[in-house]
N, C-alpha and C positions, 0 to 999 in steps of 0.2 A: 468397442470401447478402447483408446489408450491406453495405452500399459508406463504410466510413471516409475513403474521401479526402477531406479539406478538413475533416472535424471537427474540436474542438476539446478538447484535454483538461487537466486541472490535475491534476501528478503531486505527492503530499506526499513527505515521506522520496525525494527524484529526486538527491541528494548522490552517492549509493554504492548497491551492490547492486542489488537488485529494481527500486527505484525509476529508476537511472540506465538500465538496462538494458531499462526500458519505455519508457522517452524516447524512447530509441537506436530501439526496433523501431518505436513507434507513427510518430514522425517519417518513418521509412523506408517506412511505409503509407500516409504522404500524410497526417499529423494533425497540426494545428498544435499544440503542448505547451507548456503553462505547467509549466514546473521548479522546485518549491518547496521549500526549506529553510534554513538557518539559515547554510550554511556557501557563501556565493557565490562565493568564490574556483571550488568544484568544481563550483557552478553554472555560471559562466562558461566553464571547460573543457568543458564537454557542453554547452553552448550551441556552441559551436566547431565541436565533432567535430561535431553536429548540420546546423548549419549547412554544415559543409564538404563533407557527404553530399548536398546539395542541400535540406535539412529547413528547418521553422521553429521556432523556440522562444524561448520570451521567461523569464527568471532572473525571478525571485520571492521576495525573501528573505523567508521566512517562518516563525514560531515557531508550529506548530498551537497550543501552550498557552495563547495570547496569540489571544481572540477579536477583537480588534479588528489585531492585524495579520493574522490570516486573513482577516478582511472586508476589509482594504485590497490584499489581494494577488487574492481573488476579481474585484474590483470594475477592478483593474487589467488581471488577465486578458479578462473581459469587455468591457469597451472598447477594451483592444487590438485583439481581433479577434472582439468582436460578439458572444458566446455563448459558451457551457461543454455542450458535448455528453456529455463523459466526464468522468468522477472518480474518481481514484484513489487511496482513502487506504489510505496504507502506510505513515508516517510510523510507527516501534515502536522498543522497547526492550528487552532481555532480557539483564540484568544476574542471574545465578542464584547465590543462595542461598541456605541453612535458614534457614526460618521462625524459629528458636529462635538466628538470630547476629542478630535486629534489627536489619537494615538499613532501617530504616523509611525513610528518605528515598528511598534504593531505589524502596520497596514505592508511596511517595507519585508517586514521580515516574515510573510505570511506568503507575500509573491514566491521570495527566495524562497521556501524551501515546499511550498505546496506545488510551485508553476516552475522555477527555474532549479529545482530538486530534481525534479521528476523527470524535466529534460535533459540533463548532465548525465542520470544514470541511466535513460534509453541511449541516449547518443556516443556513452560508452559501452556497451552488450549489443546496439543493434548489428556492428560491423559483423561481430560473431556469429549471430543468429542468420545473418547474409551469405555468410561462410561457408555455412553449413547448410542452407537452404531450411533451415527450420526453429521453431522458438515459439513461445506464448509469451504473451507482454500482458499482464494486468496493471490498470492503475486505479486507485483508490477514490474514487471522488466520492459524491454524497448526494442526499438528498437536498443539498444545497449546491447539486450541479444541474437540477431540474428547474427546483423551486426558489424564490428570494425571499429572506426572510428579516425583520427589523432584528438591528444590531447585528445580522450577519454578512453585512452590504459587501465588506470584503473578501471575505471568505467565501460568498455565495460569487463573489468575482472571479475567482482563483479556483472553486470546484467547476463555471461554467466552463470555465478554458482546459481543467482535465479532460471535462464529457468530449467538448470538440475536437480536441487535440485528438484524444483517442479513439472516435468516429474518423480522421482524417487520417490517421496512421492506420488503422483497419483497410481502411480503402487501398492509400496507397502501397504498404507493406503482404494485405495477405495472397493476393496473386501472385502477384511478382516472385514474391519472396519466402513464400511459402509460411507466414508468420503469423499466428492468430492474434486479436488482440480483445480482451475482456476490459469494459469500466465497469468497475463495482460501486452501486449509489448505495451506499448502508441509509437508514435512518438513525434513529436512537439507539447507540452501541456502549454500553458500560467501560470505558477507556479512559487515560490518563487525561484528556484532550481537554475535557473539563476543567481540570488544577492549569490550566493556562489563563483563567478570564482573571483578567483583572477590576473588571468592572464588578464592583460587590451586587449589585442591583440584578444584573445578567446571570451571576455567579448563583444567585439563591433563586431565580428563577429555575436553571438548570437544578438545584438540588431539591427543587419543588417537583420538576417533573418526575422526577425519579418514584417519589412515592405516588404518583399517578398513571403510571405504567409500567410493567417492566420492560425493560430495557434488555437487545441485545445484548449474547455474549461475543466476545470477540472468534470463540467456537464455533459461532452460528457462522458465522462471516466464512470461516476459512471454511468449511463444511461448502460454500457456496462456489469456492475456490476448487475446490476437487469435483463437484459435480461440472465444472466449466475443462478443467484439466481434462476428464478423461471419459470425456464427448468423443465420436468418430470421428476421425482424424480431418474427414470431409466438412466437420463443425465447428462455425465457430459462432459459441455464444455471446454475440457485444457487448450486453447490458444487462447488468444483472440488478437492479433494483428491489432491495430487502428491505422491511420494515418491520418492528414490531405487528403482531397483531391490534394492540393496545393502542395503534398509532392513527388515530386520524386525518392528520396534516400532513 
């Protein structure tokens, strides 16, 4: 088994959900966490909780869209405390509607920060983990990086290209470079991601489902994040694909 105490990781999307809830565990493993998102007010609250558990973590405001503030929050991390052992981009967006209502800003701003989010903040950590000859790279996709799904034609666009992306940095990074790399496909995860639809029709579909299954916690997720972390060193778990029991589809 890996021994995580004292690593160190950079959580994107760490505001809510998935992200906050890896903070919460990893810390509680003994892993120093850089917390990165846009909204520091809910940084600073799980800096708190964090801290109050006896954890360390340091708030990071940071915009993945915005490569040069992702560089300045890496580089922040990094000197705070020496190294970036983990990465966790989950920083996403899932706003669902038909292709044929033109939300194109939508469709713009889902690339940005689900596809070109996620590549700004490997391509700022990867030099380090090069460095050093070692590192774990997760990236968040979904069961809309397997499956396609109506009204999630972009979004199911944007999680196919996490899956591949991170099948293809697996390959190329983990010999070489000594560097693992995990995609995570959730299904149905209790998270803010829902308050994004703006399509009311979509919108009460999603709160229909809810009372038809339950639904992931974003606990469940990170729980899947530790069982991937602290695999034999010789391991590396690519795809972790989680779903509801409840879940059918």
């Amino acid at each position: 088994m890996t021994n995580i105490n004292g690593k160190i990781a950079l959580i994107t999307g760490a505001s809510s959900g998935i992200g906050a809830a890896a903070a919460l565990k990893l810390a509680a493993a003994g892993v120093k966490v850089g917390i990165a998102a846009r909204r520091t007010d809910r940084l600073e609250a799980l800096k708190a909780d964090i801290t109050d558990k006896g954890g360390d973590a340091l708030v990071l405001e940071m915009d993945v869209v915005d490569a040069a503030s992702v560089e300045a929050g890496v580089k922040k991390l990094a000197d705070t405390y020496g190294s970036i052992d983990i990465l966790f981009n989950n920083a996403g967006l899932m706003p669902l509607s038909d292709v044929d209502q033109l939300k194109v800003r939508e469709w713009h701003r889902m690339v940005d920060v689900n596809v070109k989010g996620l590549l700004n903040t490997t391509a700022a950590v990867l030099p380090l983990m090069i460095k050093q000859h070692s590192g774990h790279i997760f990236n968040t996709s979904s069961i809309a990086g397997r499956k396609v799904f109506k009204g999630l034609s972009v979004y199911c666009a944007t999680k196919h290209a996490v899956t591949a992306f991170s099948d293809g940095l697996r390959m190329e990074v983990g010999q070489k470079h000594n560097i693992r790399v995990t995609c995570i496909q959730p299904g149905a995860v209790a998270t803010e991601l829902y308050d994004q639809i703006t399509d009311p029709g979509y919108r009460q579909q999603m709160d229909d489902l809810a009372t038809q299954m339950t639904f992931l916690q974003g606990a469940d997720i990170a729980d899947t994040i530790l069982v991937a972390l602290q695999a034999p060193a010789h391991v590396n778990v690519a795809e972790l694909f989680v779903l509801p029991v409840d879940q059918a589809w």
